[in-house]
DSSP file (Angstrom, degrees, kcal/mol; ACC not computed):
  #  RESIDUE AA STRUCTURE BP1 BP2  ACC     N-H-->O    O-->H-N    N-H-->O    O-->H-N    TCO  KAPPA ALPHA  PHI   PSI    X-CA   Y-CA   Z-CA
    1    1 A X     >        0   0    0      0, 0.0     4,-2.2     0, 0.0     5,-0.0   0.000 360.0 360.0 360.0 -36.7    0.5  -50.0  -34.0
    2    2 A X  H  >  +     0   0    0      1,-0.2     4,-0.7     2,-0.2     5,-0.3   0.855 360.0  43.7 -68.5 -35.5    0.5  -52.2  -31.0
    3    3 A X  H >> S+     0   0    0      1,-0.2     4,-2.6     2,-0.2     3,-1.2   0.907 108.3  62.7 -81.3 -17.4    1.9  -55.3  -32.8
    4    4 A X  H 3> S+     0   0    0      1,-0.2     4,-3.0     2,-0.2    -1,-0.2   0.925 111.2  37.3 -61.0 -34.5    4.4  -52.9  -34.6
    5    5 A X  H 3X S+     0   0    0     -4,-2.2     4,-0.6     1,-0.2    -1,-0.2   0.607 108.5  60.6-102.9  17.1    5.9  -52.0  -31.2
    6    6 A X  H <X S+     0   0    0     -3,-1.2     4,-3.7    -4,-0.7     5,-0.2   0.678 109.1  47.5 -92.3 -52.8    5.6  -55.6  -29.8
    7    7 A X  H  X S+     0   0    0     -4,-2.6     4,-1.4    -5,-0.3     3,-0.3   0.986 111.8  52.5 -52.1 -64.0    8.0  -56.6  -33.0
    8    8 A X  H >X S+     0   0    0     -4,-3.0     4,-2.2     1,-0.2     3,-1.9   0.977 106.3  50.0 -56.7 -60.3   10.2  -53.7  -32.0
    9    9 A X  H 3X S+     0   0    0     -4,-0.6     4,-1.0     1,-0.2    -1,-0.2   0.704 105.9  57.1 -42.9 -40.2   10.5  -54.8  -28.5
   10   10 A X  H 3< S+     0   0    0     -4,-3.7     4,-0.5    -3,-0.3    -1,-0.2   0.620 101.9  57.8 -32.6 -41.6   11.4  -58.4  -29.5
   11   11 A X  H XX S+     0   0    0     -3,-1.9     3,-2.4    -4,-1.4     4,-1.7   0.955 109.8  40.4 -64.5 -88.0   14.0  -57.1  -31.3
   12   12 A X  H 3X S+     0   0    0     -4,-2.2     4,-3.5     1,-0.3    -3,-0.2   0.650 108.6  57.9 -38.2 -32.3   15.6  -55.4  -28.3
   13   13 A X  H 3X S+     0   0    0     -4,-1.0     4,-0.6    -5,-0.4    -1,-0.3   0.895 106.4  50.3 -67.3 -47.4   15.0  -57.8  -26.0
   14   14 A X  H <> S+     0   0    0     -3,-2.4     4,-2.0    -4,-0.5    -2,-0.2   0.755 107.5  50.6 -81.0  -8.9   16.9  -60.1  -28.1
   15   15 A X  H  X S+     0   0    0     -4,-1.7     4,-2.3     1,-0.2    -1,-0.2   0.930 113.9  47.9 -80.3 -52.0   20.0  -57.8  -28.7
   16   16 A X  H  X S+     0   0    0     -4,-3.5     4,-0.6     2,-0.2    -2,-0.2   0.647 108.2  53.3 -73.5  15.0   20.2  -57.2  -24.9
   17   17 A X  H  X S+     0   0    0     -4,-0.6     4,-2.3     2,-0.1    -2,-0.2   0.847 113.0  40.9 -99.2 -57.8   19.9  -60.8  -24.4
   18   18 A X  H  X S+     0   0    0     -4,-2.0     4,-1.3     2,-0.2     5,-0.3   0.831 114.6  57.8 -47.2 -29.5   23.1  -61.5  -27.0
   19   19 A X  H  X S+     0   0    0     -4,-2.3     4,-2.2     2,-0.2     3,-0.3   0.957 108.2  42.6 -55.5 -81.1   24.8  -58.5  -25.2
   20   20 A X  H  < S+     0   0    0     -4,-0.6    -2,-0.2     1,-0.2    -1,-0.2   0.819 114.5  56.7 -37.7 -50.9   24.4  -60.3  -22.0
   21   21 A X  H  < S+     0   0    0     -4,-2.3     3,-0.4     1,-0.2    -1,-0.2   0.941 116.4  27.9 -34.3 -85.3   25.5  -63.7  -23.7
   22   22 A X  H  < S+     0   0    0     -4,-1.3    -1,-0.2    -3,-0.3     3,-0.2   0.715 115.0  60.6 -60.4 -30.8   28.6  -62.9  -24.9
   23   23 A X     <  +     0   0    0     -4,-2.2    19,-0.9    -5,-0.3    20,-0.6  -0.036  68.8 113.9 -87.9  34.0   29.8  -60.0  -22.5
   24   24 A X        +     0   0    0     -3,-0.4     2,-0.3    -5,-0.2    -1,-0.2   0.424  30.8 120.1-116.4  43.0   29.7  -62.1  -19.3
   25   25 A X  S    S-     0   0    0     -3,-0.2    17,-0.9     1,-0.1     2,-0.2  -0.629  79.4-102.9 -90.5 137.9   33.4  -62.2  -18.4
   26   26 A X  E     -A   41   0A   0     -2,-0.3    15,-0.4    15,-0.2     2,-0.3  -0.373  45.2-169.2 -76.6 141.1   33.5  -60.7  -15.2
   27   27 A X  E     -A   40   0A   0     13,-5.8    13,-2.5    -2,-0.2     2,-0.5  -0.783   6.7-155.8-111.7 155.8   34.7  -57.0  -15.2
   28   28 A X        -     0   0    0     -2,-0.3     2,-0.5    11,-0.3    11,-0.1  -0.857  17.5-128.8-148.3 128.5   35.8  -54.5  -12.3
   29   29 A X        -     0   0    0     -2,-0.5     8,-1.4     9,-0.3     2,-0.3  -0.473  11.9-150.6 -48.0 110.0   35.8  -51.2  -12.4
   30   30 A X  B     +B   36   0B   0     -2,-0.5     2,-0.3     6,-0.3     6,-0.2  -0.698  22.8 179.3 -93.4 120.6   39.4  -48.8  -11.2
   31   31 A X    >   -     0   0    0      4,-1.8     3,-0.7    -2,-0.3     6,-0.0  -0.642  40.1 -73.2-126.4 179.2   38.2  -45.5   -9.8
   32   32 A X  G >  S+     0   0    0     -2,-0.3     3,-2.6     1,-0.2    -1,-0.3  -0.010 109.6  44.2 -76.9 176.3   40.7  -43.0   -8.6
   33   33 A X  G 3  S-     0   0    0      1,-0.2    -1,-0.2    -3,-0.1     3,-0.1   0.655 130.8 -74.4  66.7  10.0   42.6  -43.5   -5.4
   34   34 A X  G <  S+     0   0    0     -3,-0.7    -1,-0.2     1,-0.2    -2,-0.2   0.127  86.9 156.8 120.1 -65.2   43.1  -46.5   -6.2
   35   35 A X    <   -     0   0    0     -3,-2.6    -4,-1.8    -5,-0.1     2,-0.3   0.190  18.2-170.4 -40.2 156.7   39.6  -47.6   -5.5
   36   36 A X  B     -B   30   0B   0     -6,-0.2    -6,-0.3    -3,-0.1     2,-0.1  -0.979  12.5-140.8-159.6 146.5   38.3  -51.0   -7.4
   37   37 A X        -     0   0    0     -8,-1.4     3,-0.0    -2,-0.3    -6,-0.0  -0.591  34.3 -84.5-105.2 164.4   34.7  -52.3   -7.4
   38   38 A X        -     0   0    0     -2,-0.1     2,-0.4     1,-0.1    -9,-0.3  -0.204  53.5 -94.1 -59.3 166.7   33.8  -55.8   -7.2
   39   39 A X        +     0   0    0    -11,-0.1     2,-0.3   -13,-0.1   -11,-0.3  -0.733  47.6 166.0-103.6 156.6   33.7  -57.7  -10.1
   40   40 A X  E     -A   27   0A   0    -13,-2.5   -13,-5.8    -2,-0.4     2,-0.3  -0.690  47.7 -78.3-129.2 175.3   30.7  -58.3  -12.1
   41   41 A X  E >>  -A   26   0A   0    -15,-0.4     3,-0.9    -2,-0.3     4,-0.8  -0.659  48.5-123.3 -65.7 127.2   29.5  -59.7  -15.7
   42   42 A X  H 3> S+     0   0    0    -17,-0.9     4,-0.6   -19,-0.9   -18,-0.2   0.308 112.3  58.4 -51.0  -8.2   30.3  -56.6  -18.3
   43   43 A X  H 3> S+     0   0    0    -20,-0.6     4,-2.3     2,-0.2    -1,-0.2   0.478 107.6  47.6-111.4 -17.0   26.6  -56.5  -19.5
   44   44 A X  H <4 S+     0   0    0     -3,-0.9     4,-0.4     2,-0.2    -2,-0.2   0.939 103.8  56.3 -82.9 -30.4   25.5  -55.8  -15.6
   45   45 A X  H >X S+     0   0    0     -4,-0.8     4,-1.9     2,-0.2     3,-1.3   0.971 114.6  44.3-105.6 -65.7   28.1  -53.2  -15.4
   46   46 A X  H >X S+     0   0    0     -4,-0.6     4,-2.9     1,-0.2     3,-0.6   0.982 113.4  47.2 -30.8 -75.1   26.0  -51.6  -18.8
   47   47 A X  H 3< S+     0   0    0     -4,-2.3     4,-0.3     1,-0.3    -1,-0.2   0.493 107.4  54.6 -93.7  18.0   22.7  -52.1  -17.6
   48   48 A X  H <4 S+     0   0    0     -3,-1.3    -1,-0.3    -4,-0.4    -2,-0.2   0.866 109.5  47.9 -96.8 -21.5   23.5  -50.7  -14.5
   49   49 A X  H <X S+     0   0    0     -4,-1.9     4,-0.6    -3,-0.6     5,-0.2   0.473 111.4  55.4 -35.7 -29.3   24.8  -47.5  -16.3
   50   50 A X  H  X S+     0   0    0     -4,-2.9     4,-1.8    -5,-0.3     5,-0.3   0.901 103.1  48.0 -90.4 -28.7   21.9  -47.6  -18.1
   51   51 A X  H  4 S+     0   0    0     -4,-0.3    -2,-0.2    -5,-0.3    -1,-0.1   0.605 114.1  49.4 -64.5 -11.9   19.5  -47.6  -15.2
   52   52 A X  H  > S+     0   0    0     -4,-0.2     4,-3.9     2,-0.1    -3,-0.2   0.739 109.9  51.8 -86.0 -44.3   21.4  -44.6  -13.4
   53   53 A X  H  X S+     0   0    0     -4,-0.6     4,-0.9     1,-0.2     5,-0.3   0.985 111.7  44.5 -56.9 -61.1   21.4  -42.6  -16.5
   54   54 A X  H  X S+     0   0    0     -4,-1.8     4,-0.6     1,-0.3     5,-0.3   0.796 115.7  47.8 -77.3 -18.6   17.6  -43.0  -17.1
   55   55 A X  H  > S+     0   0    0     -5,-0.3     4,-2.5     1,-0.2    -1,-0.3   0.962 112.6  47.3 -94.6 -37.0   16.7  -42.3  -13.3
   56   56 A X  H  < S+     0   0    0     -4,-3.9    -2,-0.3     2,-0.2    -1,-0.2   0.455 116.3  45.1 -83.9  29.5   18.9  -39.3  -13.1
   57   57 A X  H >X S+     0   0    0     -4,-0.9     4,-3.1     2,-0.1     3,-1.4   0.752 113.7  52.0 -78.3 -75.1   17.2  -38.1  -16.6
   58   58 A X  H >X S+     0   0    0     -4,-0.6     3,-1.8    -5,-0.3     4,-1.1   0.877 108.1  49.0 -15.2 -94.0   14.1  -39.1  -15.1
   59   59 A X  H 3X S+     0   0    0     -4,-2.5     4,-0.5     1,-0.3    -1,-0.3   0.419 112.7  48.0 -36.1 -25.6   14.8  -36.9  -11.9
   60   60 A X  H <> S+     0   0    0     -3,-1.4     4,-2.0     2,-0.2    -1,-0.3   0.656 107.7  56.5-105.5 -48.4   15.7  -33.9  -14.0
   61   61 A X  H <X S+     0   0    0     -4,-3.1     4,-1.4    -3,-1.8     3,-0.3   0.997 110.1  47.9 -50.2 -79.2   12.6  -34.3  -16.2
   62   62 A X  H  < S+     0   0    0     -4,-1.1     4,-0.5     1,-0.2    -1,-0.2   0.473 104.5  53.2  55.0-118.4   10.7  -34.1  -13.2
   63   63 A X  H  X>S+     0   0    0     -4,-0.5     4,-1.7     2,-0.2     5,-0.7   0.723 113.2  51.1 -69.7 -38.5   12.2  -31.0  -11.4
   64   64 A X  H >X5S+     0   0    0     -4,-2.0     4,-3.9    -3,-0.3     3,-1.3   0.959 104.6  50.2 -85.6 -17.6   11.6  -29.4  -14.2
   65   65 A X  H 3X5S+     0   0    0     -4,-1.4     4,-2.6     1,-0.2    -1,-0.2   0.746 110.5  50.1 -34.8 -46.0    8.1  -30.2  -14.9
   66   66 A X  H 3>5S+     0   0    0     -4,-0.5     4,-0.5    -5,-0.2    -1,-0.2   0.680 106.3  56.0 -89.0  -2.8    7.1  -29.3  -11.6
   67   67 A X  H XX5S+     0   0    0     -4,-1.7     4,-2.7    -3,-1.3     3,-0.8   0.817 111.3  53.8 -91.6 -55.6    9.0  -25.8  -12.0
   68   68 A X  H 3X<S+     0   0    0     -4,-3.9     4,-5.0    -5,-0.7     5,-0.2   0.878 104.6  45.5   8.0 -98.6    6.8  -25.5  -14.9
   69   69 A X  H 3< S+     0   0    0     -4,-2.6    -1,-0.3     2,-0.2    -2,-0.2   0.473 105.8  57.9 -60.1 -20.2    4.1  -26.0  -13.7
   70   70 A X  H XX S+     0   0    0     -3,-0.8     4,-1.8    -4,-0.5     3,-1.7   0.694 112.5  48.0  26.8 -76.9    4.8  -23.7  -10.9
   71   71 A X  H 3X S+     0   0    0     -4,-2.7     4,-1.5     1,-0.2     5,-0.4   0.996 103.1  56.0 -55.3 -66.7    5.3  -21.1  -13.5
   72   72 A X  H 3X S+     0   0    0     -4,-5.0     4,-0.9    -5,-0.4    -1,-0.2   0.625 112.2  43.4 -39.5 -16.0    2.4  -21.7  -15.5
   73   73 A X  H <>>S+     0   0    0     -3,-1.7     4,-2.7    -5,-0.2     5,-0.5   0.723 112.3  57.1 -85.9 -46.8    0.0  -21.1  -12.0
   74   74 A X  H >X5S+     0   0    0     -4,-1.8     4,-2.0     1,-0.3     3,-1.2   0.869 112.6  35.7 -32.3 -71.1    2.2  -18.2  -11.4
   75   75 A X  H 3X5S+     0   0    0     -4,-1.5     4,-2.5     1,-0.3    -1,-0.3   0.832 116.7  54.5 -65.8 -39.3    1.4  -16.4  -15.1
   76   76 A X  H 3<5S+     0   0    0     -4,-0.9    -1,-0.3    -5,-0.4    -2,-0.2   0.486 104.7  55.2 -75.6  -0.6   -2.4  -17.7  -15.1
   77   77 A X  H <X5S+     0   0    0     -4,-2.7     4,-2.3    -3,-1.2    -2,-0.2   0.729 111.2  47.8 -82.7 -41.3   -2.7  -16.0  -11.7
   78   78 A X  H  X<S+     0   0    0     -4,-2.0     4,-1.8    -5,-0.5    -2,-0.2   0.945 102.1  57.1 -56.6 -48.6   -1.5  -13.1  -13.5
   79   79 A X  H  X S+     0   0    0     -4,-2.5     4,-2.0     1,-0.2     3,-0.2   0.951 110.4  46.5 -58.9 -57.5   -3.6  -13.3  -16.2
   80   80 A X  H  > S+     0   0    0     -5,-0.2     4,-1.2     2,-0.2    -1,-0.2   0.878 107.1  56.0 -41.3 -44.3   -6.5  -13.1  -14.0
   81   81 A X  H  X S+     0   0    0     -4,-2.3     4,-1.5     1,-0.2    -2,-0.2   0.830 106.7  48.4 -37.8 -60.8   -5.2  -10.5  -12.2
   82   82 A X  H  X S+     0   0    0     -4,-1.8     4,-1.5     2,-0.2    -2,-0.2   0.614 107.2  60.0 -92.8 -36.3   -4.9   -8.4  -15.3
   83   83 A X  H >< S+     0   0    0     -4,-2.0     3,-1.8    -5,-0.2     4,-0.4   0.893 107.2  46.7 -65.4 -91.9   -8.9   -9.3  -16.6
   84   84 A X  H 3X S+     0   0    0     -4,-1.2     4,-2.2     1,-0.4    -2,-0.2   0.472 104.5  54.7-101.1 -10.8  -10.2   -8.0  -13.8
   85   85 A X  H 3X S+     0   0    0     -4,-1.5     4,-3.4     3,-0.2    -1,-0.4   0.992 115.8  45.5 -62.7 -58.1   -8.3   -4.9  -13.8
   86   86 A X  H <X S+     0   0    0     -3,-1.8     4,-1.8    -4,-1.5    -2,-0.3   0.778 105.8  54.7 -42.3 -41.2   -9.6   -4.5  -17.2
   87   87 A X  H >> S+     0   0    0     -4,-0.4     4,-3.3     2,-0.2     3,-0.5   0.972 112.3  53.4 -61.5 -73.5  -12.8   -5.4  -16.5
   88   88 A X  H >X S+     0   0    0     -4,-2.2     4,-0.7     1,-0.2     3,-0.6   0.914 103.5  48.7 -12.7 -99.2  -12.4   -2.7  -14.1
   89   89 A X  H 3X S+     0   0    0     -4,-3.4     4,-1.1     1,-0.3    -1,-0.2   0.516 108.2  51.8 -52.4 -14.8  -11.4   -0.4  -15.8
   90   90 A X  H <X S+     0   0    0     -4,-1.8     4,-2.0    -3,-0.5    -1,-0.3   0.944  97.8  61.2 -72.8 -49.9  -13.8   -0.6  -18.3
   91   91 A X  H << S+     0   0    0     -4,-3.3    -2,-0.2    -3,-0.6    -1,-0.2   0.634 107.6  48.4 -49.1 -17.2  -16.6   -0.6  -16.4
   92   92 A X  H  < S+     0   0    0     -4,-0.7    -2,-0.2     2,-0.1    -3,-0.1   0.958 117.7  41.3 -83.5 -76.4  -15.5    3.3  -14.9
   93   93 A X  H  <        0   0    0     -4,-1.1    -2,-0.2     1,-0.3    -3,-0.1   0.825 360.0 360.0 -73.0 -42.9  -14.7    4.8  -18.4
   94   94 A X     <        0   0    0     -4,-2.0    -1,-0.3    -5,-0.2    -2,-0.1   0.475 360.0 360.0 -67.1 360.0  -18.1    2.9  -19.9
């Protein structure tokens, strides 16, 4: 499995490396107002889009994990709660 995804990874590496090759006329970005970024290589301008995307994906993953988890204490507090009531309450009737 390991060499399978060593192969894959070759691969990719070598498509962004032809990306980068061929795309490296410098571009700049036009934002509203006006505004105009410096210019850069078109394959940085990509893999910096791609590194924003993936950190706020990342960051999102996260937040929700840890509200999750959060929940998940929450409901196994409950559940405890809720044995020993039972427990309880058995032991009076029993």
């Amino acid at each position: 499995m390991s060499f399978l995804k060593g192969i894959i990874f070759l691969c990719l590496l070598t498509l962004a490396i032809g990306f980068a090759l061929f795309n490296d006329q410098p571009v700049s970005l036009r934002y509203y107002f006006g505004w105009e970024s410096i210019p850069l290589p078109l394959f940085l301008w990509a893999f910096l889009a791609l590194m924003i995307g993936l950190i706020v994906g990342g960051g999102y993953a996260l937040i929700t994990k840890i509200s999750l988890r959060a929940q998940l204490r929450q409901m196994k507090r409950l559940i405890r709660e809720m044995e020993k009531k039972r427990v309880t309450s058995a032991n009076k009737s029993g």
